[in-house]
C-alpha positions in Angstrom: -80.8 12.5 -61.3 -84.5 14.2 -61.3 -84.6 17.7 -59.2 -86.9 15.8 -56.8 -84.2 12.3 -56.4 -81.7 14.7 -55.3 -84.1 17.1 -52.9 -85.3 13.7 -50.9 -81.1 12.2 -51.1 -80.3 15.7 -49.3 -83.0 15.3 -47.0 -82.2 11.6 -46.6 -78.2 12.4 -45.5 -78.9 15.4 -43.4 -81.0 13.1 -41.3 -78.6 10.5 -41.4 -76.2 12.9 -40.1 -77.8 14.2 -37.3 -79.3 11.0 -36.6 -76.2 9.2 -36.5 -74.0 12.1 -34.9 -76.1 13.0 -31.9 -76.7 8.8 -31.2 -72.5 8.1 -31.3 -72.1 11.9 -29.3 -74.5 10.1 -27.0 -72.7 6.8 -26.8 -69.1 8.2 -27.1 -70.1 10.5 -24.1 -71.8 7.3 -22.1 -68.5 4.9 -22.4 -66.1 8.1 -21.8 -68.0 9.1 -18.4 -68.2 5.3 -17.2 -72.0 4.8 -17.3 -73.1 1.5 -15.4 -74.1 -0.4 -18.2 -70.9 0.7 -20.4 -68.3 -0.5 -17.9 -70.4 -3.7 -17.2 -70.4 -3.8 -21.0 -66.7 -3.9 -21.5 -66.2 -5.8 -18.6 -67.8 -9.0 -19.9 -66.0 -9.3 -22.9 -62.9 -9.5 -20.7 -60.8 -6.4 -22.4 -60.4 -4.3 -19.9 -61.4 -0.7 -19.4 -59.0 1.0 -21.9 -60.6 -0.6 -24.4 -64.0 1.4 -23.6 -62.2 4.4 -23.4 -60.3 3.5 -26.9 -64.5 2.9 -28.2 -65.7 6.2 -26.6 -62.6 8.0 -28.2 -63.5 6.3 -32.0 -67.2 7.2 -31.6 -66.9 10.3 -30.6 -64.6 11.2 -33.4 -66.7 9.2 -36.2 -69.7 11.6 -34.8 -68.2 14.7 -35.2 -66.5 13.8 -38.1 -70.2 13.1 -39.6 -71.1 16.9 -38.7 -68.7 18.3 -41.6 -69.9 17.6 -44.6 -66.3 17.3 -46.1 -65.7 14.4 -43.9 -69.0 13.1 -43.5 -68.0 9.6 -45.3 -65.1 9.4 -43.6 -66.9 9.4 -40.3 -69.9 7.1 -41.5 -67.3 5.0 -42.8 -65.1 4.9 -38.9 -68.5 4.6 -37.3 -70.0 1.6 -39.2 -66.2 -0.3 -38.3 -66.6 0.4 -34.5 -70.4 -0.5 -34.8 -70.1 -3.5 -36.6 -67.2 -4.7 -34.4 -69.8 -3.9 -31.8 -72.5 -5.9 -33.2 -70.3 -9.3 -34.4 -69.6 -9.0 -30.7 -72.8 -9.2 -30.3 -73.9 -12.2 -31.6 -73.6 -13.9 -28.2 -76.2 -12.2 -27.0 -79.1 -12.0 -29.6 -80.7 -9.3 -27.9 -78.5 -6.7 -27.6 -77.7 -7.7 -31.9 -80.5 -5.5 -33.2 -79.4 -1.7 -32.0 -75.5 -2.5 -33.2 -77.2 -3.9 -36.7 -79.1 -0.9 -37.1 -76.3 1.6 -36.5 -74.3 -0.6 -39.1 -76.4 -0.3 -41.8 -77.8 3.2 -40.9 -73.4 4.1 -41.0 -72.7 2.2 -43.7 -76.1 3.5 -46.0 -74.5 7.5 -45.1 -71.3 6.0 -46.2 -72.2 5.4 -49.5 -74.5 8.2 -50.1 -71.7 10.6 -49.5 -69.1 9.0 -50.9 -67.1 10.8 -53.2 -67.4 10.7 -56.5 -65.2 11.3 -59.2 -66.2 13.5 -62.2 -65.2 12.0 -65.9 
């Protein structure tokens, strides 16, 4: 890999990270606290309220998981499970498909760039 590959990957999974860890802080926070649209959210699917705090929980850990760069795949890796549970959910309602998607592949794209590699 060229000197100027690996400069823009870098740049590419520091932004990832903070992207991704201050948007799940953000939601993890939101379904912890019981915002209106959260609990509304949770209740249509029928599962109960533990399940949001459960969600809020797995967020919040995938987030600051993504912080440390030892356990960044890790957390990119919980994160794009809970999102994309969140967005097959989803499907019934076509709008609300396209934020959960993005996440996904946003997660799942930091997964694979910091995945860990082994050395022959």
């Amino acid at each position: 890999m060229t000197e100027t590959a690996s400069g823009q990957r870098l740049i590419a999974i520091w932004f990832l990270r903070v992207f991704l860890g201050l948007a799940f802080l953000i939601i993890g926070v939101a379904k912890l606290t019981g915002s209106l649209h959260t609990v509304q959210t949770f209740a249509a699917f029928g599962w109960g309220q533990w399940f949001r705090y459960f969600s809020g929980l797995l967020d919040l850990t995938g987030a600051l998981l993504v912080f440390v760069p030892r356990w960044t795949c890790y957390g990119a890796l919980l994160l794009t499970g809970t999102v994309g549970l969140a967005a097959v959910l989803s499907l019934a309602r076509p709008p609300d498909l396209w934020p959960a998607l993005s996440l996904t592949l946003l997660a799942a794209t930091l997964a694979w760039l910091t995945r860990p590699r082994r050395v022959s």
